[in-house]
C-alpha positions in Angstrom: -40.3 1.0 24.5 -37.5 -0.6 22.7 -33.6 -1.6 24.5 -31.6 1.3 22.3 -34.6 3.3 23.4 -34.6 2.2 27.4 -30.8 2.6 27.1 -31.1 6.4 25.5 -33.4 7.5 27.8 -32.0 6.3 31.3 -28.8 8.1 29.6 -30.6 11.2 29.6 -31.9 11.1 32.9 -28.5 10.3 34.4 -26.7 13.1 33.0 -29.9 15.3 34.2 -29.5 14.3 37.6 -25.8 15.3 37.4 -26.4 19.1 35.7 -29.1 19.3 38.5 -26.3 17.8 41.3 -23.9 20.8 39.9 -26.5 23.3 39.5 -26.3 23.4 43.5 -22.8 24.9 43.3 -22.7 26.9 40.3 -24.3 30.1 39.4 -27.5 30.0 37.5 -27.4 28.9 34.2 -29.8 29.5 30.9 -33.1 27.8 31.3 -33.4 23.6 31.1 -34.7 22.2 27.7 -38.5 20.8 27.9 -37.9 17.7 29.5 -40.6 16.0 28.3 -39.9 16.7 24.8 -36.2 15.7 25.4 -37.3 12.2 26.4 -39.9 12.4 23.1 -37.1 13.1 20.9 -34.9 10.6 22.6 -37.5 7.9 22.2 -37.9 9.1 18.1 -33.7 8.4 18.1 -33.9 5.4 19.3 -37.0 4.2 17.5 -34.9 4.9 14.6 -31.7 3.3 15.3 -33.6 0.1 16.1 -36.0 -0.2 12.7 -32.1 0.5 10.7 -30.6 -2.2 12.9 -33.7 -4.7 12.0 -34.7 -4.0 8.4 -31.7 -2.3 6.6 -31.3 -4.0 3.4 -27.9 -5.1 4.7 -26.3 -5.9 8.0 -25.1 -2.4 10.0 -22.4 -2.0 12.6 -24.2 -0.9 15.5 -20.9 1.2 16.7 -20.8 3.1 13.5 -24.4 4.2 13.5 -23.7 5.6 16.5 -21.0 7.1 15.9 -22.5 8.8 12.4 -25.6 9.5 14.8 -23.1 11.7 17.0 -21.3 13.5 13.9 -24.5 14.6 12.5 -25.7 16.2 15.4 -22.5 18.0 15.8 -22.1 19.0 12.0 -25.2 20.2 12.3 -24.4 23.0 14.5 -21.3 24.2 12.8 -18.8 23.0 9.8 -15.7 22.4 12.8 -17.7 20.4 15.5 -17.5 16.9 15.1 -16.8 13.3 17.0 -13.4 12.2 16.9 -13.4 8.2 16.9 -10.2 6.8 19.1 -8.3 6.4 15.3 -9.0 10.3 14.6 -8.6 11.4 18.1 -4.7 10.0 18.3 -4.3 11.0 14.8 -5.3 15.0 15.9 -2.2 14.5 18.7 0.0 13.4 16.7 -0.6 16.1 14.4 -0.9 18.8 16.6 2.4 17.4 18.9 4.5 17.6 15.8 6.2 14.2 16.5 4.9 10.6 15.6 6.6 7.2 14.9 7.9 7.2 11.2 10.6 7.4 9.0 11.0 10.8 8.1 9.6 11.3 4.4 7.7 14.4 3.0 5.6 12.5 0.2 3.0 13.7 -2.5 0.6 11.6 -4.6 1.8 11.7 -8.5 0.3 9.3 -11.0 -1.1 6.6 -9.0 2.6 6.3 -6.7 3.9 8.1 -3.9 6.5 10.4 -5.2 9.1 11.6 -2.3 9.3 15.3 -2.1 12.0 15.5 0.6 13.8 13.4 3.4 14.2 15.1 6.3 17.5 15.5 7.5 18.8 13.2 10.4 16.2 10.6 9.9 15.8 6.6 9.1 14.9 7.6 5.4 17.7 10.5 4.6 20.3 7.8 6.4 18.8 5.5 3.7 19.6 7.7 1.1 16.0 8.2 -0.2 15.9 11.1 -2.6 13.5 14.1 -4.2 12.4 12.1 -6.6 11.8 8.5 -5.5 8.9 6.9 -6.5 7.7 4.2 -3.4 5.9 1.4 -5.1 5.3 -0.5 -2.5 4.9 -0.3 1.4 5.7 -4.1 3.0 5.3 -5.6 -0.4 1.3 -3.7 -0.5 1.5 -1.8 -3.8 0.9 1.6 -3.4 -1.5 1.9 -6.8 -4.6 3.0 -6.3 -3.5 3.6 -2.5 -4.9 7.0 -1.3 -2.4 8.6 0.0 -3.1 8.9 3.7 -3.6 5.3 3.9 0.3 5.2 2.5 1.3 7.4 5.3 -0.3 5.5 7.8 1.2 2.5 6.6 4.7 4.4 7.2 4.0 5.5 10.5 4.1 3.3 13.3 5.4 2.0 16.6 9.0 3.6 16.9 12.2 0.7 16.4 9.5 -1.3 14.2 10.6 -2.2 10.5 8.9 -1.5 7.6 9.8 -2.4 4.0 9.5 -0.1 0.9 9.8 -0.6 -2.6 11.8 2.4 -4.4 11.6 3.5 -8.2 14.2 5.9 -9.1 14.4 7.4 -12.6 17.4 5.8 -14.9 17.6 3.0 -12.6 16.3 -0.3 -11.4 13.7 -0.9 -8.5 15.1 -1.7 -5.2 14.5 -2.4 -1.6 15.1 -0.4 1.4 14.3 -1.5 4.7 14.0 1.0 7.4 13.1 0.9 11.4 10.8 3.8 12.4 11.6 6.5 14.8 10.6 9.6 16.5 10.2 12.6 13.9 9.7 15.9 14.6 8.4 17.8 11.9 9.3 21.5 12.3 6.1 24.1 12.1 8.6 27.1 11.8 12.0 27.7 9.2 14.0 30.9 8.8 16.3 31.6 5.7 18.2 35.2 4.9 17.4 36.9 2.1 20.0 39.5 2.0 19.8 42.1 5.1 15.9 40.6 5.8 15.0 37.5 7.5 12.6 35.1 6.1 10.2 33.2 8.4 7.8 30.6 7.7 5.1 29.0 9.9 3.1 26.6 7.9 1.4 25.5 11.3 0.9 26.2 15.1 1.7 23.1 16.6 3.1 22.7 20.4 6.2 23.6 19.5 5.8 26.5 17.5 6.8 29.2 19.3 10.2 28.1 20.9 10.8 27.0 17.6 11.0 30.5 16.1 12.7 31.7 18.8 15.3 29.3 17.5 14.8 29.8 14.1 15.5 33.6 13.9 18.6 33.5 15.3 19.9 32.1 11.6 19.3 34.9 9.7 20.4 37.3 12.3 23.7 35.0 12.6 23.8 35.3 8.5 23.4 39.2 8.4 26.2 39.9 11.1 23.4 41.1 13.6 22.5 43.5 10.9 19.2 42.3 9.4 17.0 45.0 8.2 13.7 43.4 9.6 11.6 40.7 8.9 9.0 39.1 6.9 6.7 36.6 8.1 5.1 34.5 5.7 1.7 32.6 6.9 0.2 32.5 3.5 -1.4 28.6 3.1 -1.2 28.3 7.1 -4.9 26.3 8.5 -3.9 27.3 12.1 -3.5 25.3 15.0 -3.1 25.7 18.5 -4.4 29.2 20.0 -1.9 29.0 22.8 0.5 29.0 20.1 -0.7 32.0 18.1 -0.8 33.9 21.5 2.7 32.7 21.9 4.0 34.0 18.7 2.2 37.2 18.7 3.7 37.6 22.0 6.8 36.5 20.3 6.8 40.1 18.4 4.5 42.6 21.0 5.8 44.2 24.4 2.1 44.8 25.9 -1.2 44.9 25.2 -4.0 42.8 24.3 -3.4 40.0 21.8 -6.8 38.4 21.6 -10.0 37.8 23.5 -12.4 34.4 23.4 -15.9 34.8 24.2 -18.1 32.1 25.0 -22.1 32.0 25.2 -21.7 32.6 28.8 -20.2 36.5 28.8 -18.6 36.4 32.1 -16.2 33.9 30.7 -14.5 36.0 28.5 -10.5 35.4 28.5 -8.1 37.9 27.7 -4.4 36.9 26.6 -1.9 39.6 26.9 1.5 40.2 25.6 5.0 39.8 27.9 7.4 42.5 27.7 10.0 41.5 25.0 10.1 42.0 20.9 12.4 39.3 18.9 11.8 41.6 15.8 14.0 43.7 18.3 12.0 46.9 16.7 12.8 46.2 13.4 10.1 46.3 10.7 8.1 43.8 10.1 5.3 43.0 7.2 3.1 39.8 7.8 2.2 38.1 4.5 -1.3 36.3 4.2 -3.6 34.5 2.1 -7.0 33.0 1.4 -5.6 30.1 3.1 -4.4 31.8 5.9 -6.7 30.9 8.8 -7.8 30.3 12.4 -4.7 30.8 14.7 -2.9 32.4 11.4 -5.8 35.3 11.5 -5.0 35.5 15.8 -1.3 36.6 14.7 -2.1 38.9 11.8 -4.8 40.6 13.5 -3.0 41.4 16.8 0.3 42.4 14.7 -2.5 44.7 12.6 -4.2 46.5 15.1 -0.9 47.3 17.2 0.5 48.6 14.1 3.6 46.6 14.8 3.5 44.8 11.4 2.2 45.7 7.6 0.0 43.2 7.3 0.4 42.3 3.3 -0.9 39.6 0.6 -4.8 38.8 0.0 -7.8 39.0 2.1 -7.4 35.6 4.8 -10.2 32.7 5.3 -12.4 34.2 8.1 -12.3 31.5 10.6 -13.0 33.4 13.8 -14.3 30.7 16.3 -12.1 28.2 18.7 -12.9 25.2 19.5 -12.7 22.6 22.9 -11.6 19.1 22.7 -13.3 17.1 25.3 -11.7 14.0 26.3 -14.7 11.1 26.4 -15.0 7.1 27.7 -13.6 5.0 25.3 -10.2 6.9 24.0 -12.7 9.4 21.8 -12.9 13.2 22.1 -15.6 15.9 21.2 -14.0 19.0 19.3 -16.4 21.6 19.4 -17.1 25.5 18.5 -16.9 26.7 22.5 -16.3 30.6 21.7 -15.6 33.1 19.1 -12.2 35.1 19.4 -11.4 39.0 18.6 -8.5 41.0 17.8 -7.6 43.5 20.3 -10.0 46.1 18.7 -12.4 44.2 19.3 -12.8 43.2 15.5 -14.7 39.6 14.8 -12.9 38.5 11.4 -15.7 35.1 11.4 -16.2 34.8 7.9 -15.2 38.5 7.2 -11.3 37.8 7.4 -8.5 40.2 7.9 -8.1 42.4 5.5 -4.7 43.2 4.4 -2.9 46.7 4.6 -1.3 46.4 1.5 -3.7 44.2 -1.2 -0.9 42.3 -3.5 -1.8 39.6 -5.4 0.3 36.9 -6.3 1.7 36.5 -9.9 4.3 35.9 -12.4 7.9 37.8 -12.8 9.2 38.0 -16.0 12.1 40.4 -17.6 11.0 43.1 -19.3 11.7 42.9 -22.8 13.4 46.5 -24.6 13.1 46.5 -28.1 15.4 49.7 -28.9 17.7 51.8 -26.7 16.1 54.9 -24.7 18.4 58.3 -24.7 19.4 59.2 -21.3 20.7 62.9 -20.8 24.6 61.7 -20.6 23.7 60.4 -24.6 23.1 63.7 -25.9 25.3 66.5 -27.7 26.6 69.3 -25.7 25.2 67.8 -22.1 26.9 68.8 -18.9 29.4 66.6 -17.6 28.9 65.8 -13.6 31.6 67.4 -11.7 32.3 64.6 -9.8 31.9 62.0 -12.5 35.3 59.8 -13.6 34.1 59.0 -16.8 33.0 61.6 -19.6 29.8 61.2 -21.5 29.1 59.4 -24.8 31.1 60.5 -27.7 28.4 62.7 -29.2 29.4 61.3 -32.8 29.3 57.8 -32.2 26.0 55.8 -33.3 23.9 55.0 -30.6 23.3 51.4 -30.4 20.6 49.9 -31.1 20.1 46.2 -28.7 18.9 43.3 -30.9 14.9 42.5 -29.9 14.8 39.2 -27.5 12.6 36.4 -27.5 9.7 37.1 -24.5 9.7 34.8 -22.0 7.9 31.4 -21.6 4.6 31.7 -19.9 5.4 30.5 -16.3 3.0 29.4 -13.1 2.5 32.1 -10.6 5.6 30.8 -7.9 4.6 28.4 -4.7 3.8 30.6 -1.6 5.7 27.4 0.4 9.1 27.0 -1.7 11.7 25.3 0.3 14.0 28.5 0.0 12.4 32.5 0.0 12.6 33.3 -3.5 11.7 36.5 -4.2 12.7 36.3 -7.7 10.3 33.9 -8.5 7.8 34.7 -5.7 6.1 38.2 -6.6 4.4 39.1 -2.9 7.9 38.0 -0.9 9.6 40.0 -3.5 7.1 43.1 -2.4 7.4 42.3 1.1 10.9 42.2 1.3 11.4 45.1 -0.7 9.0 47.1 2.0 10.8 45.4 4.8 14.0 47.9 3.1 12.1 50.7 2.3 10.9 50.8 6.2 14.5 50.2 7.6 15.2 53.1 5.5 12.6 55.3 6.8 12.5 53.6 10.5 10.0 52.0 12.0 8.0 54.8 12.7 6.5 54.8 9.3 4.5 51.3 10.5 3.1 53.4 13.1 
């Protein structure tokens, strides 16, 4: 028996001893593998590992065969189970804490550069004066060419009060440097705009913040409308998820009572069921939900409670279908486990896993464009001898005057179907906010009832 396969094997047998340990204080769980073929199969592993660390063709890091050893058990089982390195495992924190050491920049790839979409307001890079626009060249005199672009970003993050140097290209002007010392950023999951009498709210994610963050965030377009919005519109199109606690917090954020959503794990007597709070920040107002295909995961949590309680028209295309949760698991060594741990339902006890929710009102996204009118239509005030309304202040048309006729137009240019994530609502370039706000009205007008 080989060392990697000694060292496997008293692994095994160690963390056997401990499920037998706990079995004394726990209820009865499904039956043990075979041992003996566990130990076989262990022995095959580490056969294995030790021929590839003697006769590969090339040298191999012992650590990452490991490591890809792990990930392709997990993947395996499911496409959102896998190891998470120390590297990946403080990345997903990061991420998912909505704050990191950095400079404050919202940046694409374009043409081989990183192209600045935004600053974000009060931070080292809009202080800077950094603009839309900007092309960075070069990160601490490293050019950016060729760069992928989360290796740029990583390059911008870093320990906060540290200094990093970038090179700027700025259309109609010279290249220039702009040095800048890093500092905690929060990047905000959750923005609300008016859009006349409705209020517009966006979560692009469901980070730890999320929910106290629209709490925060709807009081703008309430402040905007007088106290007087007609109801609301909540766009999760192009949302991956996030954090269940956070969808159960935002549902909660609109539902008074009931069942938001249920996890089931392997074992059934572990099923958890999160309910709502009494309180509605919709303030029973109307409310239509709009989705996607990329809506997913924590995204489908909200839509589906809001569906089945009828206290949103859920509205867009059919989401992505992810209907499982997964548990990190801290490990030795700064590394985690994330893996598939239960499935979760809406309250009706629907499974959207791979099926996704299925919108109340199917509108696709597309382009608006002015109707063109080649000639004038005759409306009853154009013609000869009509009635005149009573209480009208002007009379009709002269019945011998010409008609005119309005001169043909030039149709539109062929334009892309609009962003579902524009930095304003739009609804005159974005077709399904337009229809979602225009229900939003139609529903205020009607009262809420109608949703139900």
């Amino acid at each position: 028996m080989t060392r990697l396969t000694r060292l496997l094997t008293v692994l095994f047998f160690l963390s056997f001893v401990t499920d037998f340990a706990r079995a004394e204080t726990t209820p009865a769980a499904p039956a043990a593998p075979n041992n003996a073929k566990t130990f076989e199969n262990l022995e095959l592993l580490g056969t294995v590992m030790e021929k590839v660390l003697q006769d590969y063709v090339e040298p191999v890091d012992e650590e990452k065969l490991i490591e890809a050893a792990i990930n392709g058990m997990l993947q395996s089982l499911d496409p959102h189970s896998y190891f998470l390195n120390a590297k990946k495992y403080e990345e997903m924190r990061v991420d998912t804490s909505g704050q990191f050491g950095g400079l404050g920049i919202q940046v694409t790839s374009e043409n081989g550069l990183v192209r600045v979409i935004s600053p974000i307001d009060d931070t080292p890079a809009y202080r800077a004066g950094i603009k839309s626009g900007d092309f960075i060249t070069h990160i601490d005199r490293k050019s950016v060419v060729d760069m992928t672009l989360d290796d740029a970003v990583n390059m911008m993050r870093g320990e906060v009060n540290t200094v990093v140097l970038l090179t700027i290209a700025r259309t109609g002007g010279e290249s220039f440097d702009v040095s800048l010392t890093r500092a905690i950023i929060t990047v905000k999951s959750v923005r609300a705009n008016p859009m006349g009498d409705v209020g517009y709210v966006r979560i692009s994610k469901f980070s730890e913040q999320t929910t106290t963050e629209l709490e925060d965030a709807m009081r703008k377009p309430e402040t905007a409308a007088g106290g007087k919005v007609s109801g609301w519109v909540v766009d999760l199109r192009n949302n991956p998820g996030g954090l269940l606690s956070q969808a159960v917090g935002v549902s909660d954020s609109f539902l008074d009572q009931g069942e938001i959503v249920s996890t089931r794990p392997r074992d059934k007597n572990a099923i958890e069921r999160f309910n709502a709070r009494p309180g509605d920040l919709a303030k029973g107002k109307p409310v239509v939900v709009l989705i996607n295909e990329g809506s997913a995961s924590a995204s489908e949590v909200v839509a589906g409670a809001l569906q089945d309680h009828r206290l949103a028209v859920i509205m867009g295309t059919r989401s992505y279908g992810k209907g499982s949760v997964q548990t990190v698991l801290p490990l030795k060594g700064q590394a985690a486990l994330r893996m598939t741990t239960s499935r979760y339902y809406t309250p009706s006890g629907r499974s959207i896993q791979a099926k996704g929710i299925e919108p109340d009102l199917v509108v696709e996204q597309a382009k608006i464009q002015p109707v063109v009118q080649n000639g004038h239509i005759l409306k009853e005030a154009d013609r000869a001898n009509a009635l005149k309304n009573e209480n009208a202040l002007e009379a009709p048309m002269d019945p011998g005057k010409e008609v005119p006729k309005s001169t043909p137009k030039e149709a539109p240019k062929e334009a892309p179907a609009a962003s579902v994530d524009p930095t304003e609502p739009n609804p005159t370039e974005d077709y399904q906010l337009s229809r979602a706000a225009d229900l939003v009205r139609a529903l205020s007008i009607y009262g809420h009832a109608a949703v139900k």
